[in-house]
VEXRORO-346761 format. One record per residue (C-alpha): x, y, z. Coordinates in steps of 0.1 Angstrom, whole numbers, padded with zeros to 4 digits, always signed. Last residue first. Layout:
REM VEXRORO-346761
XYZ...
//
This chain:
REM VEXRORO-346761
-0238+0066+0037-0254+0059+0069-0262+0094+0080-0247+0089+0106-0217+0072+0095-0213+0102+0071-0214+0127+0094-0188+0105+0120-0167+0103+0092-0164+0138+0078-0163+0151+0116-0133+0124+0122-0113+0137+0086-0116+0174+0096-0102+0169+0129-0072+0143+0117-0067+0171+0088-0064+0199+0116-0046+0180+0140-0017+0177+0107-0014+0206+0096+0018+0216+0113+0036+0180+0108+0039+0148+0132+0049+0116+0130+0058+0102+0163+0061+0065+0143+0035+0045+0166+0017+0076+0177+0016+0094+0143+0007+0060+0126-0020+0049+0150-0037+0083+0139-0034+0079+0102-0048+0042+0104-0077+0052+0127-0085+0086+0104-0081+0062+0071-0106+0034+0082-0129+0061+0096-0127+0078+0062-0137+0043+0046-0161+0038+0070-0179+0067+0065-0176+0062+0027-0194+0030+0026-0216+0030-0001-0184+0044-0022-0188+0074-0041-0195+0073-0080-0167+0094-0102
//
C-alpha cells in the first residue's frame, strides 16, 4: 500500500474533524485524549517533515 503525499494533512484533516465532533456531539470515550494526542504528534511530524 503507497502513502498519500499528503499524509500530514490527511491526519490533520481527521484530528480537526474528530475534535469538532466531540465538542459539537459531547462524544466522549476512555481512549479517546489519548488517540486525539497520538493523531496531532503524527500530524504535526509529518507536516514537518513535509510528507
Amino acid at each position: 500500500m503507497k502513502l498519500p503525499k499528503n499524509l500530514g494533512m490527511l491526519l490533520l484533516s481527521i484530528w480537526l474533524i474528530l475534535y469538532g465532533l466531540m465538542e459539537l456531539l459531547k462524544f466522549n470515550f476512555q481512549g479517546l485524549p489519548i488517540i486525539m494526542a497520538i493523531l496531532a504528534i503524527a500530524a504535526g511530524v509529518l507536516l514537518l517533515l513535509q510528507r
